[in-house]
N, C-alpha and C positions, 0 to 999 in steps of 0.2 A: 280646149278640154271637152267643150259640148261636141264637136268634131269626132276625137277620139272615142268616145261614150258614142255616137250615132254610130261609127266605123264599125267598134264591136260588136253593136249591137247587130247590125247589119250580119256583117261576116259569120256571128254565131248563130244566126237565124238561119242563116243559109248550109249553117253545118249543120242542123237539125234532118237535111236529105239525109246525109251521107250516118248520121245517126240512125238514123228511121230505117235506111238500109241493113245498116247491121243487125238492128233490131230483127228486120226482118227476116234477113239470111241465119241468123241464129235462132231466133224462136218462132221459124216458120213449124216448125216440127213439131212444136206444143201441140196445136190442137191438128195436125195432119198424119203425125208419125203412125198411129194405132191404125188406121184409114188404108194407110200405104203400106205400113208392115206386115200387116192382114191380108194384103192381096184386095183390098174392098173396092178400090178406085185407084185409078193413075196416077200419078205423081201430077202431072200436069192439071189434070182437073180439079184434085187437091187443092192446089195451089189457087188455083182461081178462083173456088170456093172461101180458102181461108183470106186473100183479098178483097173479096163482097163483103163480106159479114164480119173483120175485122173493122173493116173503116164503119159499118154499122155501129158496133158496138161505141167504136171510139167517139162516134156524132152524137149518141144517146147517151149514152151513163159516161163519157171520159171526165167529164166534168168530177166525177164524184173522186178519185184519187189525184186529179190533176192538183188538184186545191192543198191535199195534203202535200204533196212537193213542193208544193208554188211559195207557201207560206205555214206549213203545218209542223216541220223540222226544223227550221231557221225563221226570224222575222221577217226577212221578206228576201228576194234574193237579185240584186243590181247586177246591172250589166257585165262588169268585170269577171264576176262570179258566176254569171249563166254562162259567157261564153270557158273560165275554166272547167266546169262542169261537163257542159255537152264535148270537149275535148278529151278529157280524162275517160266517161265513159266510151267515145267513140272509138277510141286506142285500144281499148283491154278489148271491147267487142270483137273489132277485126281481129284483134291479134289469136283470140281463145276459137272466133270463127273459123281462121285459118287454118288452126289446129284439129276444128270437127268437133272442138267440146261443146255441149251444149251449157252454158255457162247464165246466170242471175241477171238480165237487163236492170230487173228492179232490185238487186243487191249492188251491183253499179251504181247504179243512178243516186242509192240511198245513201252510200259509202261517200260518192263525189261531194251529195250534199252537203254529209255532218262536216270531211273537210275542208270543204269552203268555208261554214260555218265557224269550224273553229278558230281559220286563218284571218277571217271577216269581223268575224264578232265575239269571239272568245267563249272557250267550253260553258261559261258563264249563261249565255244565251241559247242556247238549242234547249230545244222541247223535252225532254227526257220525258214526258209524260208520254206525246204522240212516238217519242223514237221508242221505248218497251213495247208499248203494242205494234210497232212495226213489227220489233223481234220476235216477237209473241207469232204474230202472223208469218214472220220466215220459218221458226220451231215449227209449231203448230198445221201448216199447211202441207207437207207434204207427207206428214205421218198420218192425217185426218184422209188425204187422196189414199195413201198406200189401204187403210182398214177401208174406206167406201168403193176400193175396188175389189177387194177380200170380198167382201159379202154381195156386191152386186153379181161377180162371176159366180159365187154360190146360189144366190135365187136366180140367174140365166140357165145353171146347169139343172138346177132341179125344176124350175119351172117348161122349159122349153119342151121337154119329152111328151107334157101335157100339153101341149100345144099341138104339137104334130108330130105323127112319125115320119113324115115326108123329109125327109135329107137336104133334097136338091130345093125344097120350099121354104124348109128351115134357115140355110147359106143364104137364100135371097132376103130371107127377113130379117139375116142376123146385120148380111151389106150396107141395108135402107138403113137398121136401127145405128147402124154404124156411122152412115155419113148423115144420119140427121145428129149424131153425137158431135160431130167434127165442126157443123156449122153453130149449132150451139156453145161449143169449147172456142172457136173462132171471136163469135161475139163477147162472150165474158175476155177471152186475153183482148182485143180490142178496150174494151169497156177497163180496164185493169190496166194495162201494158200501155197508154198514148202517155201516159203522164210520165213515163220514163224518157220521153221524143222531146217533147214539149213543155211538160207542167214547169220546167225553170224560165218560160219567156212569159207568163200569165201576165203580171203585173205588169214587166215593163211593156208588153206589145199593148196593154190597156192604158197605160201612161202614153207612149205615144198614139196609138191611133185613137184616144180619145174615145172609146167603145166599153159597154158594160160587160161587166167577169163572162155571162153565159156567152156571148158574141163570138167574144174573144176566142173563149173553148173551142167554140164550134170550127170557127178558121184554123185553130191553131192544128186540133185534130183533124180536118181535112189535108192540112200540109203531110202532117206524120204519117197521112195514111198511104197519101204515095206513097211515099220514100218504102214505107213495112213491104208494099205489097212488092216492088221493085226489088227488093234485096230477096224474098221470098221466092222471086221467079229466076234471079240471079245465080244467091250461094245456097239458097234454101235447102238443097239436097243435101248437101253435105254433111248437118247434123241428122238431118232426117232420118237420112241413113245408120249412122249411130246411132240414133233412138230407137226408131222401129225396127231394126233387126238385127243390133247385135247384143242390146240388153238380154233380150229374153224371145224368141222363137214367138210370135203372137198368131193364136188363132183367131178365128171372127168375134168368137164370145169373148175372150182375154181381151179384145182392141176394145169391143164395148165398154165394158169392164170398165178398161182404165181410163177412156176416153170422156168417158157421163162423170165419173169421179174427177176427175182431172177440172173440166167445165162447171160442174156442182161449187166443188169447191174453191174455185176464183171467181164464181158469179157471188157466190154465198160472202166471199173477205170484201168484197166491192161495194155489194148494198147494203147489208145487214148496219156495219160500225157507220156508213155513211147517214141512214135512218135513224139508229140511235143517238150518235155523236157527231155527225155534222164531218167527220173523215172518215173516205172511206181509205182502206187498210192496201196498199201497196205491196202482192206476195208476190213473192214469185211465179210463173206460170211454167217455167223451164223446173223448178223442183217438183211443184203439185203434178205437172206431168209423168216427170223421172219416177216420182213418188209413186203413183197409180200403174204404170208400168211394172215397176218392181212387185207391188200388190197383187197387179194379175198373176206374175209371175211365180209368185209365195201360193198364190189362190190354186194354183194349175200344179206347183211342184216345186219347192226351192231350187233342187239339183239344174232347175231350166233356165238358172239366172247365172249371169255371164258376171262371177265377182272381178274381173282384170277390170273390164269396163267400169263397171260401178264405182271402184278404188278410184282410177282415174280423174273419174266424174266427180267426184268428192274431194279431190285435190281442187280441183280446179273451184269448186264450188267457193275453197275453204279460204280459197288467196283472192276472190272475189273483191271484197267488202274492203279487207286492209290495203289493198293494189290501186282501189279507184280512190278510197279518202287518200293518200302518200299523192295519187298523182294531183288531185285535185288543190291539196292544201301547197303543193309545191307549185304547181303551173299558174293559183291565185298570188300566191309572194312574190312569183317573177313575173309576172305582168303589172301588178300593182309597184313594183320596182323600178321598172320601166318605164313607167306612165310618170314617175318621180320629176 
């Protein structure tokens, strides 16, 4: 049996690449789409940018939502259970990747948790205090992007004429303020998004390699950070593409806009609840993005928003959460069955 428990563990640590990958290929877009869709930098460069400064973020502050996965939604979460987990969400990932949706890692991850949880340890045991304020932070986060991208594109528009009437000075200021937006949206979804890779091996990779919780963090998030950047350079485009230019038409200002709102507010759900309450808050960065997006796009002119996409997007958004608990709580029964 100790066998079996080492195998899994094993194997599901090794599925944490191919997680990390889709991660990456799907929410490379997060903080690059505004960047690329704007004309501001190349896809290529983007890319390389948002793999420096994700695995940044994830080496510094990943610790702060890993903790909530690891142990903040369930009591703790064993081997059987980590590897149903990183299986379930790795499925729905490629599968929504494949499709070009840009889709919830952290509505995934959350979803697998509760049903392992409840297959593990009965509805009895999960956190409902830390799972509300998840929800809170799923509601909450991408309506809070869409208004901070509202008014940022309104003081860029009215600020900027005071700045200069130079055109061709203005485009270069708005590029810089753009991809310094991109590399700071990179480090908060790092900082945010590793604990959807990893935060279910915390405990057991500290039970076996005999190392303290921050150690662990730190190894675990250098693993994920491959794997992000690898999927990023792979399928990355292919959401990219549906974020940045078929939602809404993005000038320089609109990418700022939604890109500093986007970043704002998943730095802000990461450290703020982890200072006060000891978790930090697990949002989505695929909606806060979507969200601020759509914001420029409200900011600049409704009629400029692409509602076929949007619908879409919100399908996909909406079968998330119920697709990864159904696979998670079923792929825990049939391995714990087996192991019989």
């Amino acid at each position: 049996m100790v066998e079996t428990a080492f195998i899994l563990y094993a194997v599901g640590l090794a599925l944490t690449i191919p997680i990390a990958w889709s991660l990456g290929a799907n929410d490379a877009a997060n903080p690059t789409d505004c960047a690329v869709g704007s004309g501001a930098i190349t896809l290529r460069k983007a890319l390389l940018l948002f793999a420096v400064f994700t695995a940044l973020g994830a080496v510094l502050q990943g610790h702060m939502v890993m903790k909530t996965i690891d142990r903040g939604i369930v009591p703790r979460i064993e081997v059987v259970g980590a590897f149903a987990v990183v299986v379930s969400v790795c499925l729905w990932l490629f599968l929504c990747t494949w499709k070009g949706m840009p889709v919830s890692t952290t509505h995934a991850t959350v979803g697998a948790v509760v049903g392992y949880g409840v297959a593990a340890h009965g509805i009895g045991k999960i956190n409902f205090g830390v799972l509300f304020n998840v929800f809170v932070g799923f509601a909450v986060s991408p309506l809070a992007a869409m208004i901070v991208a509202i008014g940022v594109l309104k003081l860029l528009e009215y600020g900027l004429p005071k700045i200069s009437r130079n055109l061709r000075f203005l485009d270069k200021f708005m590029a810089a303020l753009l991809i310094g937006s991109l590399i700071f949206s990179a480090y908060s979804f790092g900082a945010n998004d590793i604990a959807n890779v990893t935060g279910v091996y915390v405990t057991i990779t500290r039970e076996v390699g005999g190392m303290p919780d921050m150690e662990t963090m730190i190894i675990l998030a250098l693993l994920g950070s491959v794997g992000i950047a690898l999927g990023g350079f792979t399928w990355g485009y292919r959401v990219i593409e549906t974020a940045g230019r078929k939602i809404t038409r993005l000038s320089l200002s609109m990418g700022v806009a939604a890109e500093l709102a986007n970043a704002l507010v998943v730095y802000l759900f990461t450290t703020i609840p982890f200072l006060l309450f000891g978790w930090g808050l697990p949002v989505s960065t695929t909606h806060s993005s979507v969200g601020a997006i759509i914001g420029a796009g409200i900011g600049r002119g409704a009629k400029t928003v692409n509602k076929s996409i949007i619908l879409k997007i919100l399908a996909a958004w909406m079968l998330t959460l119920p697709c990864a608990f159904l696979i998670s709580l079923a792929m825990f029964k049939f391995i714990s069955w087996l192991l019989v």
